[in-house]
Structures are given as structure tokens and as C-alpha cells.
N, C-alpha and C positions, 0 to 999 in steps of 0.2 A: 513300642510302636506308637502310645498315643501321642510321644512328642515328634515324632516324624513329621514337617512342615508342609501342608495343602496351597499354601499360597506365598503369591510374591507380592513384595511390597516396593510400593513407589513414593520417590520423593518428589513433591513436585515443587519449582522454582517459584517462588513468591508474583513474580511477572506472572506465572502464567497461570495462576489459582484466579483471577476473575471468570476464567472459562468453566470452571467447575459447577457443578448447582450450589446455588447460596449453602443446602442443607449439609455441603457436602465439603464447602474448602477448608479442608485441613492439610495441611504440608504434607501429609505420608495418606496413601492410598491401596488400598490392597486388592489385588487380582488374581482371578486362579486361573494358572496356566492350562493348558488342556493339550498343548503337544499339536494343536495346529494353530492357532491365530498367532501372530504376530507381536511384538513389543509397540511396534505402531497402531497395531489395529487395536490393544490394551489400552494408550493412550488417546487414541482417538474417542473411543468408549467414556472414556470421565469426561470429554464434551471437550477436549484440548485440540485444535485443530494443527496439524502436522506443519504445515505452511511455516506456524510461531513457534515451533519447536528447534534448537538446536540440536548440540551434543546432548548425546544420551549414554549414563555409563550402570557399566550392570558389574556388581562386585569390582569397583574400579577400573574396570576394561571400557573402552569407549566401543559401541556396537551400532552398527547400522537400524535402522527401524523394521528389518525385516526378520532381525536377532529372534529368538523365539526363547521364552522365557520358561523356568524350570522352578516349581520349588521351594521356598528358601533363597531365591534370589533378590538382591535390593539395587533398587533401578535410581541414578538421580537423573533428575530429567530438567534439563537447563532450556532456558528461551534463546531465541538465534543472535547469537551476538550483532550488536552495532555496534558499525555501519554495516550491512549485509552487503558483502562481497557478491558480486556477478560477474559474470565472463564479459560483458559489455555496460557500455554508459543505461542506465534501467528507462526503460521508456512503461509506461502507465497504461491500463485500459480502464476506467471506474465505472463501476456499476450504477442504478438510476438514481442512487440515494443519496450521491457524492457529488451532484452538481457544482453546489460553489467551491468546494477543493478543487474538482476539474479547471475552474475559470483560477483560482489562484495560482493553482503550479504554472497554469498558459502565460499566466504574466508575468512572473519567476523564469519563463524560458522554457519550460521543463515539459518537454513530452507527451501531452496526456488526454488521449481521447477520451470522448463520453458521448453515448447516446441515452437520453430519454423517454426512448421507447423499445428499448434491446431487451430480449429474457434472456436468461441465464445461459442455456444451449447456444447462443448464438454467442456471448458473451464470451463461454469457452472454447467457440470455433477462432474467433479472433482475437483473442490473449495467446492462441495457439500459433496461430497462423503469421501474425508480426512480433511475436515475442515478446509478450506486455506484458508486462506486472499485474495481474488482477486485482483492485483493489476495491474492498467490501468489508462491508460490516454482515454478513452474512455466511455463517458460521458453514451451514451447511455449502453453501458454494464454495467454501473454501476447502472441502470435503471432497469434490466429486474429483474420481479417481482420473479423467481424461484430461485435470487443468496440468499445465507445467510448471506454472509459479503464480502462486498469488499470495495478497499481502492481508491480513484485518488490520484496521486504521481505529485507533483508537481514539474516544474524546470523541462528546456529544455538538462540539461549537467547532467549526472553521478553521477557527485558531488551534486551537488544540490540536486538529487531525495536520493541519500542515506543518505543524513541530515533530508531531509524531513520525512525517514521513520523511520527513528532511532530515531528523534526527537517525532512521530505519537504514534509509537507501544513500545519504549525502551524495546528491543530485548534482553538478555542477548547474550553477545558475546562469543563467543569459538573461535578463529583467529588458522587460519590453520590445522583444523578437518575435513575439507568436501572436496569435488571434485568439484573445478570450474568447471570442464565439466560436471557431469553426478547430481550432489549434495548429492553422496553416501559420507559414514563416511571413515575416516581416520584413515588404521592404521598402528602403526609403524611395521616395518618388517626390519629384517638383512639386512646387505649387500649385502652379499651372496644369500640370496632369489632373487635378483632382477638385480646382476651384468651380467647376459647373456640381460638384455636388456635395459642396458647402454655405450653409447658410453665411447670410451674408455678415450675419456675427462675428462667425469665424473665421471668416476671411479676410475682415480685419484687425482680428487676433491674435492669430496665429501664422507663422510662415515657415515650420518642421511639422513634416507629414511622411506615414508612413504608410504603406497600402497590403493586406494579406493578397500572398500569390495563391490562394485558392477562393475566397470567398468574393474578393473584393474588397470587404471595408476597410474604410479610412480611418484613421488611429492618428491624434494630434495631443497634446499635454490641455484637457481640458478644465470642467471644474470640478472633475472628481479624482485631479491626477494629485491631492495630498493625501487624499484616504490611502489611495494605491500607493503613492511613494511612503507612506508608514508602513506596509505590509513588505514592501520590496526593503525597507530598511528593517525591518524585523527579522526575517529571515535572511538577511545576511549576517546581522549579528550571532543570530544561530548557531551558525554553520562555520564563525569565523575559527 
């Protein structure tokens, strides 16, 4: 009887060991089943949020997260394949932390609201309610049982987080269709339409102008359109 096994063991996927505690990431993790919690709610436990989790297989059978583990059972626990597959083209909602990603996917094309003064509850109402990708570096948000899908974005700089997501979700890109500021569409308008509220600079500068159909402003190739054309040519080569 004392070799009779009390616990199951998990293997977790190299991706997904940064969620672990520092004291604690080791590739294989042990849990003791108890006949009600879940395989999910076991991996959620080591600090692995479900969102970044894919397939999960328990003695080579591939099992849902709701699987309930026995035993003597060994679990491998894989991160969500990329590109992550969704029922539709992925549209965004980013939490307050994610500002200039927000403004980067806008100029990329891509979908993606942001408020600066949203909490979490409200955050979850509206990731709900227009089907947005939640996307956070906030472990526990990523946790609460009412979101539908959310993403953590990994990488501390800009650049990193929009390889990351572009690499995750492979977005089709539209590059200079949206409103960095507001993430309303783009559209082109005369010159004329918009020359009372251009300096007089640019109005002898420039004569392609585009105007957001929610906020209003005016968008013309000015003197920060090479920074932004390197990030528009980075991310296509990404993606190609």
C-alpha cells in the first residue's frame, strides 16, 4: 500500500513556465487530486492562466480543462498554438497598461479599443459584449471566470508586445485606416474639406488627407510618418 500514488503530476510546456513562481519553475509539477477541483482549476493554481493554455493530455488522451484528475495521473500541458484560431477576424479591447500597443495595432488597421480610465468589471462587460480579445498583462484579469477570451501580451517594450500579438492572433493588417487616437475608420476627404483646420504649414505641404468618421481628426503623412512607416514595415515583414 505505501507505494500506492497520492498525486498527479504535471508537465508544463517551457512557454508557459514564466507564470510559475520563480521558486517553483520546474518542467514537471505535482498536485493532489481530491475528486472535485478540476485539471483547470490545478493549472490555474501554479499561477498558469487558462487563456495561454492549449491542449492538455492526461496519460496521452487529450482532455478538456474540466477533466478531473486521479492518482498517478501525468498531465502535459502545451501553450495555445500560433496563430490562435477564432470563429472571426480578432478585434482587441486593451486594458490601461497597453496604451501605445493600443495606438500601434490603430495604425496597423487592426481593431483595437482602449480606455485610460476603465476597471477591470467594466473591461469584462465590454470584451463581452463586442467580442474583444482582452488583452493584459494582468494575470488575475485574465482569471476572472465571466471574461470570454482574453490574451497576456508578453514583453516589457512596444515592440515586443506587438510581435507578440501579431505573431498570437495574425491580424490582417489595413496600415493607415484607423485613428490612433479614437480607433474610428479612416476616410479620405479633399483638401478643401479640411484646409480651415490646417496650419498654414501644411497646407502648403501636403495635399492627401484623411479624416476619422468618429472623432474628426485629420491624418496627412507628416513629420513623424518615417518612424511610423518603420513600424508599418516591421510588422509586415512579420507576418509575411
Amino acid at each position: 500500500m505505501d507505494n500506492v500514488p497520492t498525486i498527479a503530476r504535471l508537465r508544463i510546456s517551457p512557454e508557459l513556465r514564466m507564470f510559475l513562481p520563480v521558486a517553483r519553475r520546474q518542467e514537471w509539477q505535482e498536485v493532489t487530486p481530491d475528486g472535485t477541483s478540476t485539471l483547470g482549476h490545478h493549472v490555474e493554481s501554479l499561477g498558469v492562466p487558462l487563456t495561454e493554455v492549449g491542449p492538455m493530455v492526461v496519460n496521452g488522451r487529450g482532455v478538456p480543462p474540466a477533466h478531473q484528475l486521479v492518482p498517478g495521473d501525468v498531465v502535459d500541458v502545451h501553450p495555445v498554438p500560433r496563430p490562435q484560431q477564432l470563429p472571426e477576424e480578432p478585434r482587441f479591447l486593451l486594458d490601461v497598461h497597453l496604451g501605445t500597443l493600443a495606438r500601434r495595432l490603430r495604425l496597423l488597421g487592426i481593431d483595437a479599443a482602449y480606455h485610460n480610465d476603465m476597471d477591470d468589471p467594466a473591461l469584462v462587460v465590454q470584451a463581452n459584449e463586442e467580442r474583444r480579445v482582452l488583452l493584459t498583462q494582468d494575470r488575475g484579469l485574465l482569471r476572472r471566470r465571466a471574461l470570454w477570451l482574453g490574451a497576456y501580451v508578453r514583453g516589457s517594450a512596444p515592440t515586443d508586445q506587438l510581435r507578440d500579438l501579431l505573431e498570437r492572433f495574425a491580424p490582417p493588417l489595413r496600415p493607415w485606416t484607423r485613428c490612433t487616437a479614437c480607433n474610428g475608420e479612416l476616410l479620405a476627404v479633399r483638401k478643401g474639406e479640411v484646409e480651415p483646420l490646417l496650419a498654414a504649414g501644411t497646407r502648403r505641404s501636403y495635399d492627401v488627407y484623411g479624416r476619422c468618421a468618429v472623432c474628426g481628426q485629420v491624418y496627412w503623412h507628416g513629420a513623424h510618418s518615417g518612424h511610423l512607416e518603420e513600424i508599418v514595415r516591421t510588422a509586415r515583414a512579420w507576418t509575411a
